[in-house]
Every structure is written in structure tokens, then in C-alpha cells.
N, C-alpha and C positions, 0 to 999 in steps of 0.2 A: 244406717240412718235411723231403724228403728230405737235404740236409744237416746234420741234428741226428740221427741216426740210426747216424752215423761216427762213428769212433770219434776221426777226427782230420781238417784240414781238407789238409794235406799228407802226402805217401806218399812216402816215401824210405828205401833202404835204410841210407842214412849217419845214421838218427838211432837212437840206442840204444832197445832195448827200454825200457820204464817198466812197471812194478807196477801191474796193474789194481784198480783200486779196488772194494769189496765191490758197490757200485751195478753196475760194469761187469760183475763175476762174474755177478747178479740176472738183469741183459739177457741176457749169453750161454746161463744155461741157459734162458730164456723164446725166446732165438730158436728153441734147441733143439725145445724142447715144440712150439712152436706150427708148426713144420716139421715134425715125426714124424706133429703128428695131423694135419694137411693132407695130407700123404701119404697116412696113412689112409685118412681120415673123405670126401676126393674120389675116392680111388682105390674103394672099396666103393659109392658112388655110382656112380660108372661101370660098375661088375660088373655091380649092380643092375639097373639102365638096358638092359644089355646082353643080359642074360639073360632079362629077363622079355619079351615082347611085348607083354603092355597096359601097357607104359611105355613104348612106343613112337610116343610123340603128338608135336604143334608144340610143344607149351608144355615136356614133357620134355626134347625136344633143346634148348631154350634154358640150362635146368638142367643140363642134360650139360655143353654148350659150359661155364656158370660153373665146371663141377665143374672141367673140363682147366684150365682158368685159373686154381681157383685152386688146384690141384697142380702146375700150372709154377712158381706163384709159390711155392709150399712148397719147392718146388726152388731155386731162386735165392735164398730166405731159408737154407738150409742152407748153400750156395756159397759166399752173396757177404758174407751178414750174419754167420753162427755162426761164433768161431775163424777171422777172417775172415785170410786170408795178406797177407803184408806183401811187396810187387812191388819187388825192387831195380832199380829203373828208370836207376840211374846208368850199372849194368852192361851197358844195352841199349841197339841203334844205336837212333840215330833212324829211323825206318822207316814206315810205314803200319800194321804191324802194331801196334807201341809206341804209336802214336796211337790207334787202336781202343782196344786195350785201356785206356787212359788215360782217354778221352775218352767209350767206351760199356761198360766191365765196371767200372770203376775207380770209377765215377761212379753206378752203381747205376741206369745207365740202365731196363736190361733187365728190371729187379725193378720199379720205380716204372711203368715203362709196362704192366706187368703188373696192376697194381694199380689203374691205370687204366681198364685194356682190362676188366677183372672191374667194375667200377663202371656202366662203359659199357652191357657187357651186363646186367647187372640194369636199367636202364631201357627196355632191350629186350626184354624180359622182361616188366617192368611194361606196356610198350603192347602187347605181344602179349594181354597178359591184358584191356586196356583195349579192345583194336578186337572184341577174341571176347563182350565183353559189353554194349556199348555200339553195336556196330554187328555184331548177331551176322551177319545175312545177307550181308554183305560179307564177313566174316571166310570162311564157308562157303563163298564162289563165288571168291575172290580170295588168301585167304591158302591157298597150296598148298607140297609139302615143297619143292620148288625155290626158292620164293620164297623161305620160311624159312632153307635154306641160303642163299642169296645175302646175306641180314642177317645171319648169323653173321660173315661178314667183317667187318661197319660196326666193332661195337666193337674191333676188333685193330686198323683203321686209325686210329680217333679216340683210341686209350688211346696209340697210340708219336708220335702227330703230335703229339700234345697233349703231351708230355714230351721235345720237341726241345730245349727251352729249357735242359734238365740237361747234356746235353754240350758244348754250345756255355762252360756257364759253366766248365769244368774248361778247365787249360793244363798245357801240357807245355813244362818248363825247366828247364836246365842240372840234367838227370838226376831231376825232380822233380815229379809227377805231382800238382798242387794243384789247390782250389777258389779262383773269384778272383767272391766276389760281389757284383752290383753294389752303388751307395751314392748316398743322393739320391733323387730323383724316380725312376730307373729300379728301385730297391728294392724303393718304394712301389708302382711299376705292375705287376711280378712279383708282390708278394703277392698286393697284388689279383685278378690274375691266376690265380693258383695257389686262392685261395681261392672264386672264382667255377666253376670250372671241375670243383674237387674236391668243392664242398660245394651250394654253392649252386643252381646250375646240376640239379646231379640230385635234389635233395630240391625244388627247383621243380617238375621235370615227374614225376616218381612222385608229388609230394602233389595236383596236380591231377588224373593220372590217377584217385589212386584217391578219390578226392570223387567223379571224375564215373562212374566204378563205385558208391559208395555209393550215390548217387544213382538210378543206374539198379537196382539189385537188391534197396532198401530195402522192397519191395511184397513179396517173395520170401521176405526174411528174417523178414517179419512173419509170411505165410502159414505157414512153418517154424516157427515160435513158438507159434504157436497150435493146430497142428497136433499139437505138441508137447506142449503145459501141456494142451488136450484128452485126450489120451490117457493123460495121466498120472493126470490129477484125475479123471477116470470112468470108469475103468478096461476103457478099451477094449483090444484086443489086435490085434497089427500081427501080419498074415501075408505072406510074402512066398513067390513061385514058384519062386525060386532059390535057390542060394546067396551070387550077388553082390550079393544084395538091390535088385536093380534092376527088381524088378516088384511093387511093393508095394501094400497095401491097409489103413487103419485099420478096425476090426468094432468096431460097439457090440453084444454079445450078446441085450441086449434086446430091440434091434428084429427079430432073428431068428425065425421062426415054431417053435412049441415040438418041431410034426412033423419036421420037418429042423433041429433046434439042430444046428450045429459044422459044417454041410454047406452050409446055403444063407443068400444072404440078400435082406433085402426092399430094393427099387428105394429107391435113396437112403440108405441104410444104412452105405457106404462112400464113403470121400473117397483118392480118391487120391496117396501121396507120391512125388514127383517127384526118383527116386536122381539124375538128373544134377544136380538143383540145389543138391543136400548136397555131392555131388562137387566143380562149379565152386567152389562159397563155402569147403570146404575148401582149394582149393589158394589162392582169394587170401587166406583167412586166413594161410594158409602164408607167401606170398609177402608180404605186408603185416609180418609178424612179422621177415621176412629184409632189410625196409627198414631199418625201426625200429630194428634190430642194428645194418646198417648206418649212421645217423646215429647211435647212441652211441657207435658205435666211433670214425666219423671227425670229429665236433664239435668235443672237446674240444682235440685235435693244431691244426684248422685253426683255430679261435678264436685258439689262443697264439699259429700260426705267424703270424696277420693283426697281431696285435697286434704281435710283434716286428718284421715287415716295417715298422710303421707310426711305429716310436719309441717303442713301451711296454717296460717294465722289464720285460722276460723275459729270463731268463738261459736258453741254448737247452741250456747244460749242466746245471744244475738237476735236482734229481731230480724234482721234478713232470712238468715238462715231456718229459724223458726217458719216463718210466713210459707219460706221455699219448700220446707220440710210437709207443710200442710199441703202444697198447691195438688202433692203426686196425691189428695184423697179425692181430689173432682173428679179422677177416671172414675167416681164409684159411683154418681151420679151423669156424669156429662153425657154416655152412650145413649140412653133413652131420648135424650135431646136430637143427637144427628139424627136419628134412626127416623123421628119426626119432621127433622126437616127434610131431609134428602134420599132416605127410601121412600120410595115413591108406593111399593107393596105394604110399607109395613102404615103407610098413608093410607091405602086403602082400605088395608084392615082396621087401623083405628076406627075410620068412619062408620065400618058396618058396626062394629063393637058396641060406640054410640049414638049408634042407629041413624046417622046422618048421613042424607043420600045425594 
């Protein structure tokens, strides 16, 4: 799909400018927007992250690593996509350099293996969350911050290996920097390709992981429910010893002795709520909700692009397909967005950041 996103499939300085069409103005200010807030909406994540110390955990840094990812790629959508510049390639020797360029900026290498390498780590992310819940005491004796660095490499290697195929398919001739895509069987086995890799492949292993989290926390989430709708419907009263509500207790008043009301209470009278397990559930709620974005963002694009690869009537210039093609760049801003509404930690640290108490 990365070639439906240009604005043409040859780059030469010898062909006249042409009149962008109101669709092309639409995309240019959308690449705009969705660059400025990536820049943003990743870069204030990062502060965040930075400044607070109890945001300072394994599952954090993997959120950090996404946020770099996808502020580089908010960078490279400003670069290479917005008011993109026109390379008079006639004018330049032939060289290594002119090849580079041609072959890995020209071709939108850099951006798509980015987009990648962000994809990658979200399911690195999803198993980090899956082995902490599923296999807590390995996670506690084996998953350590060294270890967690050393996985931060995986996706940067697998998002630019996995996007080798982009420059190989661009050539450089007689001063003329094109796309030359193939045709035939070899067509059909890149989309496929492209479509298993980008869609498939990762909504495979995040829907498993998080079934077999469902699975394992479904006893948890009941107990929080009930825990829940009890305290609401007879109006018991939760006290906690702190501030960060992490030592909590539900009190039925009744069962209190009249001599000590509001001071003591009688053996069995409280049930204990368990902050770390609102904690964990909120961040894979979090994290589940950053999926879910994820496949509507990238669906709709990889569906068309399977179909065109395969001989269906898709015009790749079309305004559907165009619009569709732009919607998979919101994952490069939309993350910062859930992470504001629905983690509730990285809520807290916002606050302390801008000093609002």
C-alpha cells in the first residue's frame, strides 16, 4: 500500500508541475495534522514517562519505546509525505549517494519501516503484558530491565527487514527515479506478503494473547464486580490508608460494634480490594483499546491493498481508497490520546508534570 500514498509513481525534475486536485490539498493538510499531533501527543508521553518515577516500569518502557516510534514516524510523515519536494534526479551524477536517496528516502522506505517497527512493538508489548499475567512468577524471576532492553531492539530489526522489499522495487534511469512494480504471480505473492505481515500476522498473536489473559483474569474481574455492585447496593464505605489507594478495605457499618462505631471493626466485617489488580486490568484495558485502534486503522487500507494486488477493481487513485490508505497514519498520533483517557497512571503523571493536584 505504500505506493498509493505518492503522489506519483516517477520522480523527475523534466516533468512540469500539475495542479493538485482538491482530494490532494485534503491529504496534504491531513498529513500535516497528523504530524504536528504525533509530535505532540508522543513527545508529552515521553516528558511524562521521564519525569514521573512510578512510570518507571517494564510495561512503561515498552510504551515509551512506541511513543519514540511513533514521533520518528511523525517526523518522516512531515519530511517525506507533507509538501513532499520534487528530486531533480537528471541533474545528479550517478553515485551511491543518488542511489540511496532513490532507492531508500525516495521510496518512503524509512517511514514504512517505521510503521512497521511501531506495529512490531505493540505486539511486544501485548506478550509483555501476556507472560506478566499468564505466567506471573516467570515474569517476576526472568523478565528483568536488561532483558526488556535487549527486546526493544526485536521490533526496529523486524519493522526495516520486513520492508526490504520497498527499495529493491524502486530504479534509477536515465535521470528518473520510478517505481517498477511487479506483475503476475510475483504481484499476487507481495500482496500476500504485505498483507500477512501487516495485518494478519499481528492481530493473530495480540488476539490470542489476549483470550489467554482473558482467560486467565476472568475469576479477578468477577471478584471486582462483585465487590463492586456490593458496595454500592448496601452501602458500605471503602477506606483506604493512603493516598494511592493501595491499601484498601470495604466496612459494612452494621456489623460494627455500637461502642467503637467508625473505629473498629468485627472479625469478618471487611473484604479486602486488591489496588494492584484494578491497576494491571486497567492498563490491559488500556492496551486492548490501543489494539482495537490499531486494526481499524490498518484493515480497511490492507483489505483494498489485498484486493488490488489480487485483480480486484480497485483504483489505488480513487478517493476511498486514498482516504483509507491515510486513515492507518492516526495510529501515529491516536496512542497519546487513549493513554489520556484511560490510563489512569499515566493520568496521574500527567497531572504531577503540570503540576496540577
Amino acid at each position: 500500500m505504500e505506493i498509493f500514498t505518492t503522489s506519483s509513481t516517477a520522480i523527475s525534475g523534466n516533468q512540469p508541475n500539475q495542479q493538485g486536485t482538491f482530494l490532494d490539498d485534503v491529504i496534504q493538510v491531513l498529513h500535516l495534522v497528523f504530524g504536528i499531533l504525533g509530535l505532540l501527543g508522543n513527545g508529552l508521553v515521553l516528558v511524562v514517562i521521564a519525569r514521573v518515577r512510578s512510570l518507571r516500569t517494564i510495561t512503561n518502557l515498552f510504551i515509551a519505546v512506541q511513543s519514540v516510534i511513533d514521533f520518528l514516524t511523525a517526523v518522516c510523515l512531515l519530511l517525506s509525505m507533507y509538501n513532499r519536494p520534487v528530486y531533480v534526479f537528471s541533474d545528479w551524477e550517478v553515485n551511491i549517494w543518488t542511489l540511496f536517496v532513490c532507492h531508500f528516502w525516495q521510496s518512503d522506505y524509512v517511514f514504512w519501516s517505521l510503521m512497521g517497527t511501531s506495529t512490531a512493538n505493540l505486539i511486544v508489548l501485548t506478550l509483555e503484558r501476556w507472560i506478566a499475567v499468564v505466567f506471573p512468577i516467570i515474569y517476576r524471576n526472568r523478565v528483568t530491565w536488561k532483558r526488556a532492553s535487549a527486546f526493544v531492539v526485536l521490533p526496529w530489526v523486524w519493522g526495516f527487514v520486513c520492508q526490504l522489499y520497498q527499495p529493491i522495487l524502486y530504479h534509477f534511469e536515465n535521470g528518473v527515479c520510478f517505481l517498477r512494480f511487479p506483475v503476475g504471480l510475483r504481484r499476487n505473492i507481495l500482496g500476500c506478503f504485505v498483507f500477512f505481515v501487516k495485518l494478519v500476522l499481528p492481530v493473530l498473536i495480540m488476539s490470542v494473547a489476549y483470550i489467554s489473559i482473558l482467560h486467565r483474569i476472568k475469576p479477578q474481574l468477577l471478584k471486582v464486580g462483585v465487590t463492586t455492585r456490593r458496595t454500592q447496593s448496601t452501602g458500605m464505605t471503602t477506606d483506604c490508608t493512603d493516598s494511592t489507594r493501595t491499601n484498601c478495605v470495604v466496612t459494612d457499618p452494621a456489623l460494627a460494634p455500637s461502642s467503637a462505631a467508625g473505629t473498629s471493626m468485627v472479625r469478618g466485617s471487611f473484604r479486602p480490594i486488591h489496588q494492584k489488580d484494578r491497576v494491571r486490568l486497567n492498563i490491559l484495558k488500556t492496551l486492548f483499546l490501543v489494539t482495537i485502534v490499531f486494526f481499524v486503522c490498518w484493515a480497511p487500507a490492507m483489505v483494498q491493498f489485498m484486493i488490488l494486488n489480487l485483480g480486484g477493481s480497485v483504483h489505488p487513485r480513487g478517493t476511498i481508497y486514498r482516504l483509507l490508505a491515510n486513515l492507518v497514519f492516526v495510529n501515529i498520533w491516536i496512542n497519546p490520546v487513549i493513554y489520556a483517557f484511560k490510563y489512569r497512571k499515566f493520568q496521574e503523571g500527567l497531572k504531577k508534570t503540570i503540576c496540577i493536584k
